[in-house]
N, C-alpha and C positions, 0 to 999 in steps of 0.2 A: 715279474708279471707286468708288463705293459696297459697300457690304460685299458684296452678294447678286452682283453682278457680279463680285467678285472668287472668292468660294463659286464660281459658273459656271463660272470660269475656269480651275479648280481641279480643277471635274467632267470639263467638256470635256478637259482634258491628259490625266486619269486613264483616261478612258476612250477616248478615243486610242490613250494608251501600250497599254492592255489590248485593244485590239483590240474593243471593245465595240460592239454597234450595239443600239437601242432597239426593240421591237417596237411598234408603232400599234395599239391598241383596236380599231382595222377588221382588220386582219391578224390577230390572237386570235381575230377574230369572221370572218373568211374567209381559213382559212391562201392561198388559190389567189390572195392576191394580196404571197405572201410573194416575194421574189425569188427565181429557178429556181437561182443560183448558192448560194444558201443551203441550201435545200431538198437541192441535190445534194452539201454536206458533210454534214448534217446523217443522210446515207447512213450515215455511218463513226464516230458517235455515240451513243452510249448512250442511254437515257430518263434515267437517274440520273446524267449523267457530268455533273463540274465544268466545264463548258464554256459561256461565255457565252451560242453557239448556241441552246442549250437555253432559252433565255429565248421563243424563238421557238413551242419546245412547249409555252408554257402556252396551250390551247387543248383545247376539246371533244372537236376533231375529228383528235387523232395517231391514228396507224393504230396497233392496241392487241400492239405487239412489245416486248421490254425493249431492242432493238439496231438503228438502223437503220431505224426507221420513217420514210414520209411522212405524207399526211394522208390521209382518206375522207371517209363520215359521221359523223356524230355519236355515242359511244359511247354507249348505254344497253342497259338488258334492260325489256322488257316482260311482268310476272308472270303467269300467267297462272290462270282461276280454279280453277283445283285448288288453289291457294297460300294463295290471298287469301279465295273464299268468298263475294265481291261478283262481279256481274255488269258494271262498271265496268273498263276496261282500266286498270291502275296502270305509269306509265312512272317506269324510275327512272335518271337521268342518272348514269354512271359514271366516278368520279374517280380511277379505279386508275392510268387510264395520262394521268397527267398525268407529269410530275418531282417527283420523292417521293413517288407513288403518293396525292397530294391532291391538289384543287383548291386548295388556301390559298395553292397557288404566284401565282394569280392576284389575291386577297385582296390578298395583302402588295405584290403588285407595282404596285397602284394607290398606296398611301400613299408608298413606298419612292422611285417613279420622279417622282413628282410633286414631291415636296420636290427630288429632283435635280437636276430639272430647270428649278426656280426660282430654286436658290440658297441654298434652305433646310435644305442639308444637303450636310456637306463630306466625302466618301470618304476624300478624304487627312489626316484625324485624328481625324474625330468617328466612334462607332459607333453600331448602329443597333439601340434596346432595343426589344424584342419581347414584350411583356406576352402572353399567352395560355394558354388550356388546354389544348394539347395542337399541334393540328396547324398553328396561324398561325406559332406562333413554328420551327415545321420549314419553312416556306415563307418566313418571312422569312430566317432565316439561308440556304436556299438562295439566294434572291435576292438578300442581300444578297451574296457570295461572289461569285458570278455578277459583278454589281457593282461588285466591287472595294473590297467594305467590311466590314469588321469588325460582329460582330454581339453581344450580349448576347440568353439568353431566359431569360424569365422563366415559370415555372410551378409546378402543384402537384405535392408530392411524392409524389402518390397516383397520379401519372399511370403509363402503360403503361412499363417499364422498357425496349423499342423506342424509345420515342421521346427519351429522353433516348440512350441508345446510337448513334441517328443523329446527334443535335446533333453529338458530340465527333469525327464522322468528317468535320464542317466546319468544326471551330476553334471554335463558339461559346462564351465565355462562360456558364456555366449557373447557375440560382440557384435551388435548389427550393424553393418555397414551404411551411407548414402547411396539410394537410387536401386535399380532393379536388376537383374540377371546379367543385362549386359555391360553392368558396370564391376568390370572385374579390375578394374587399378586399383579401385577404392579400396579392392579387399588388399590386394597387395601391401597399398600403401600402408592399413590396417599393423597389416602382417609383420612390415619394416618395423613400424614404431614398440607393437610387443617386443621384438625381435632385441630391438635397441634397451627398452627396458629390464629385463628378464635375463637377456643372454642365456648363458649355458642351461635355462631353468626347462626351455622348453626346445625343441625340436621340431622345424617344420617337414610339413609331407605336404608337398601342391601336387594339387592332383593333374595340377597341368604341364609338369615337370618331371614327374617320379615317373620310370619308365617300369617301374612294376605294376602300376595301373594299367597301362595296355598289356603288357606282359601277361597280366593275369586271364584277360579275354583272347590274346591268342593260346595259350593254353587250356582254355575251358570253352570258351564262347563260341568262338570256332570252329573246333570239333563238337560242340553240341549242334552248330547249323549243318554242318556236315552231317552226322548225325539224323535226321530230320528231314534232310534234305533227300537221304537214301530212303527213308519210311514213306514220302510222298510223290515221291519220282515217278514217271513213267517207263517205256521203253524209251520213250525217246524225247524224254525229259532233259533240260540245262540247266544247272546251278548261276545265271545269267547275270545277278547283281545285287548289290550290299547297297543300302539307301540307311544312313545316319546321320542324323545331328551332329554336328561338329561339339559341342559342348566343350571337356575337358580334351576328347581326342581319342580317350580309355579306350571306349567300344570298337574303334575303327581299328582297334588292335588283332580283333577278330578276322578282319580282312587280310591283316599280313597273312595268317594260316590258309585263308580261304584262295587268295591269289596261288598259292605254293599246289593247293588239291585242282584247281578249276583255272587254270591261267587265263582263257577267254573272260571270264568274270567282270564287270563294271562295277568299281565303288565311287557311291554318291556321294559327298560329305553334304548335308544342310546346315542352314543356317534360316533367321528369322529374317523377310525379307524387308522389316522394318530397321535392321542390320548387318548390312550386306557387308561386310566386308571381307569375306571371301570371291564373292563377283565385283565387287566393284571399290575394294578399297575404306567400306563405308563404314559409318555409325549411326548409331540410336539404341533407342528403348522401348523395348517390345514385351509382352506378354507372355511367351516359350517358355514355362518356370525351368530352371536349371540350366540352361545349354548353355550358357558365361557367350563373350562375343568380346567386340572391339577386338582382338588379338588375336594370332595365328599359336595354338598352343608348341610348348616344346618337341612335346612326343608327337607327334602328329606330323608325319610320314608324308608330304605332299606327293613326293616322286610314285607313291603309290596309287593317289588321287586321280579317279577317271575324270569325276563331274563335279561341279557344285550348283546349288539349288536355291534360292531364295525360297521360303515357306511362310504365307501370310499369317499373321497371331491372328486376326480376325477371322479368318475361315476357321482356323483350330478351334476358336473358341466357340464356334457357333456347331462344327462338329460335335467338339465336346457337350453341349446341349444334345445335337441329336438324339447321343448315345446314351444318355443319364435320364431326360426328364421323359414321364412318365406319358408324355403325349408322344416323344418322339419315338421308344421305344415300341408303344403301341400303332407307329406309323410303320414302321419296320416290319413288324410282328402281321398285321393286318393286313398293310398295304401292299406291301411289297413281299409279303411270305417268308418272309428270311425262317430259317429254320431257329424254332427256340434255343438251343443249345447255343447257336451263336450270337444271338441277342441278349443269352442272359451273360456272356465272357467279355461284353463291351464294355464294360463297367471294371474290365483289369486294365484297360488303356488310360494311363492318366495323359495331362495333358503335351507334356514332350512328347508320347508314343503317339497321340494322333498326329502330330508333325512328323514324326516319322511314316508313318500308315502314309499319309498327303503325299510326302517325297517320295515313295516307294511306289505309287500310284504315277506320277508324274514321271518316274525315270521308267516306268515301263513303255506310258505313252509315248516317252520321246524315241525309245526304240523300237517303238512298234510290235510290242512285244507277242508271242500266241501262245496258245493252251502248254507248249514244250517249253517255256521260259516259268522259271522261277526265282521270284527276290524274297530275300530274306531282308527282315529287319528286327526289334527290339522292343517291348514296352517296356523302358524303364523300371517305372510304377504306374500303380493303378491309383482310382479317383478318390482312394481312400484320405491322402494327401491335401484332395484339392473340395472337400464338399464348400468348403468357403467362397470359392471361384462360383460354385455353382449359385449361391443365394446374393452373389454382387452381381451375378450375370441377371438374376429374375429382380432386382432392386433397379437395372440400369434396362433393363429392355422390357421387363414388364410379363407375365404369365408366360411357359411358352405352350406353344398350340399346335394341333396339328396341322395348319396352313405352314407355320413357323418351320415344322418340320419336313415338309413337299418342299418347300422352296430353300430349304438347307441344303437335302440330301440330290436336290433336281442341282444347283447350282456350285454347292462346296463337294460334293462326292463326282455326280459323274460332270461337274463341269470342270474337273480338276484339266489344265492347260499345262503345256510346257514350257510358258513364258519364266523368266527368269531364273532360267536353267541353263550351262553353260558347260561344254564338252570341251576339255582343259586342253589345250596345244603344248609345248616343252616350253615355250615364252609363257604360258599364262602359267601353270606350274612354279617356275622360277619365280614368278612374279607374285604369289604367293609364300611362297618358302621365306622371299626377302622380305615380305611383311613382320615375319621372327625377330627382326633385328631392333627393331623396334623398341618393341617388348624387354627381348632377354639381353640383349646384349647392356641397348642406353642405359635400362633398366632395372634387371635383373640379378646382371652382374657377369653374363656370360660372355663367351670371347668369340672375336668373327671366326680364328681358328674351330672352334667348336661347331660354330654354323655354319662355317662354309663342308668342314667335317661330313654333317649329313646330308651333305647334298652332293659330294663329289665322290665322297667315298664310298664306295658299292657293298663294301662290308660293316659298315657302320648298324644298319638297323638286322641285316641276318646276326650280326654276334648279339645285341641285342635277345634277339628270343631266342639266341641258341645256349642265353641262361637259364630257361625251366632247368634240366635234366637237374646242372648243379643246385639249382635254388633245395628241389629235393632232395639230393643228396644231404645236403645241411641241414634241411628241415629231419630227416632222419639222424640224423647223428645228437641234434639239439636233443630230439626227444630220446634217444636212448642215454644223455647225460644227464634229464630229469629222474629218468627211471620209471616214471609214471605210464607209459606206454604197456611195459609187462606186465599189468595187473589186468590190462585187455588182452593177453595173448590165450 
């Protein structure tokens, strides 16, 4: 028996003992073909509860309860133009009612299950380091737990005081980094030195490297926009464009699936434009919680890149008041009519997803887009994460008011502009791609072979996602060597 067989063997008892069963990338991406005996504990279960089950809601489509949910459709809201100010329908997938109130749960759960399931990672000693800004390394330690594994996360110290306060309600190891979101060396560096101490103890998953992280969104994320995209359509409706955060890169993974249904389709990548360096090569430190910056991530497909976008923190964050405090909401409600229903769902956009909403607005204007265009984009999380943001914002600017909220919504909504937006040529593409080298290669440890790889090689990122089927197939096999699966049948 060779070491990775023995690692299996190791996996398989653990998750045995724990009672564990695997969910299938098909089953994420169609709960209806989860088993009826799962679904029916899954009754008497939490959205947040430590409970393996829960591995099963990482999926689009939980019915949006905190207790006791099954599945429906697809969670989103679709803004409507009193909001936005474009004639373009802006759809934005909602990651509130995932486990943990993020989608990263899904992220982490492609890197995490994969190595599992190879042999590449042993639950019963090794732990499982979680490099990120904010919300992967809360979806790793979920999953990992879930699991049966011990977690380490690593992040910046400027991050939301929530999200460090959930880590320790799952055990996790925590290491705060120097500086704010877009200091992602620091975690790196972080990363090296456990790495050098520890050795074989732990095992990392970056979520800016692990190509199951996108992998996971183009087999869930994607077809759920797809999805969504068919329930809001006209006759003579277009699927027109994908506006996201650059962050890890994960999400923009959606896109690869979506280019393949909608080939006309525009994908935007954003960034903070306190951090440009997607337009412009830049740096700094910005406000976006989560989106990481200074670097051009691994996974992250330039060739596929229409646009990129600079997104002010300051507009988000004065958004983010519109939408929260109780003067703005009643400017919404009152002023402006907005229907209730969607005043009271602003409060699932935390502060990344109004950056997104901003770029999704802005890439419509730049194309001019009408009532027959539709962009899709993501809320992360909701403000559940960030109430702290909100009582530094009324500390630092003082009550807000409804004058506060006319000259938000007249100037950060529909004054949204297309300045520092840039519609990519095969020179400025390139010219980001070699941004990578940087990073992975001085850095990292990866080779120009590798990098030059995805850029020349046209089969590089299709073989890529043409591992879902396999990933399943394994994830089946794993769980009929548990056994555990037949007491659902």
């Amino acid at each position: 028996m060779n070491n990775y067989q023995k690692v299996l063997e190791n996996t398989i008892k653990r998750c045995r003992e724990r009672h564990i069963i695997l969910p299938t990338y098909s089953q994420m991406r169609h709960p209806e073909l989860i088993p009826q005996k799962i679904k029916d504990k899954l009754r008497n279960i939490g959205l947040w509860d430590l409970n393996s089950l829960n591995l099963f809601r990482i999926s689009w489509k939980n019915e949006p309860v905190e207790f006791g949910g099954g599945y429906g459709p697809v969670n989103y809201i679709e803004i409507p133009e009193e909001l936005t100010g474009v004639r373009a329908k802006i759809v934005i997938l909602v990651g509130k009612f995932f486990p943990t109130g993020a989608h990263k749960v899904g992220a982490t759960f492609g890197p995490l299950v994969e190595k599992l399931i190879s042999g590449r990672f042993d639950p019963t000693r090794q732990k499982a380091l979680w490099p990120s800004t904010g919300n992967y390394c809360r979806g790793g330690a979920y999953d990992s737990y879930l699991l049966g594994c011990e977690s380490i996360a690593v992040l910046p110290e400027e991050m939301s005081q929530e999200r460090f306060e959930w880590l320790k309600t799952v055990g996790a190891e925590i290491f705060a980094t120097p500086g704010c979101e877009s200091n992602v060396k620091e975690i790196y560096d972080k990363v090296k030195v456990l790495e050098e101490q520890r050795g074989d103890e732990i095992v990392t998953l970056n979520q800016f490297a692990e190509i199951g992280n996108p992998l996971w969104h183009y087999a869930v994320t994607g077809p759920a926009m797809e999805e969504v995209f068919n329930q809001v359509k006209g006759t003579s409706s277009r699927f027109s464009g994908l506006f996201l955060t650059q962050g890890s890169a994960g999400t923009l993974g959606s896109g690869e699936y979506l280019k393949e249904k909608f080939t006309d389709m525009k994908i935007c990548a954003g960034e903070a434009l306190q951090c440009p360096t997607l337009l412009l090569n830049g740096y700094g430190g910005h406000r976006i919680e989560g989106i990481g910056d200074k670097h051009v991530p691994w996974i992250h497909n330039i060739r596929n890149t229409d646009l990129v976008a600079g997104i002010d923190d300051k507009v988000v964050l004065r958004i983010m008041r519109l939408f929260n405090e109780p003067a703005g909401l009643k400017y919404l409600s009152e002023n402006l009519k907005i229907e209730k229903e969607i005043v009271d769902k602003l409060k699932l956009l935390g502060i990344s997803s109004i950056a997104n909403l901003v770029g999704a607005i802005k890439q419509a204007r730049y194309f001019e887009m009408d009532e027959n265009d539709v962009v899709f984009t993501v809320a992360t999380d909701s403000m559940e994460m960030y109430q702290s943001r909100l009582k530094e914002e009324n500390a630092l600017h003082g009550a807000y008011s409804s004058t506060d909220a006319a000259v938000d919504y007249d100037s950060c909504l529909l004054g949204i502009k297309t300045d520092n937006l840039l519609e990519l040529s095969y020179p400025d593409k390139k010219r980001i791609h070699n941004l990578k080298y940087f990073t992975w290669v001085e850095q990292q440890g990866k080779t120009v072979k590798e990098l030059d790889a995805q850029w020349y090689d046209r089969n590089y990122w299709n073989d890529s996602w043409a591992k879902v089927n396999d990933w399943d197939e394994k994830i089946n096999e794993f769980n009929a060597r548990t056994g555990i699966v037949n007491e659902y049948k």
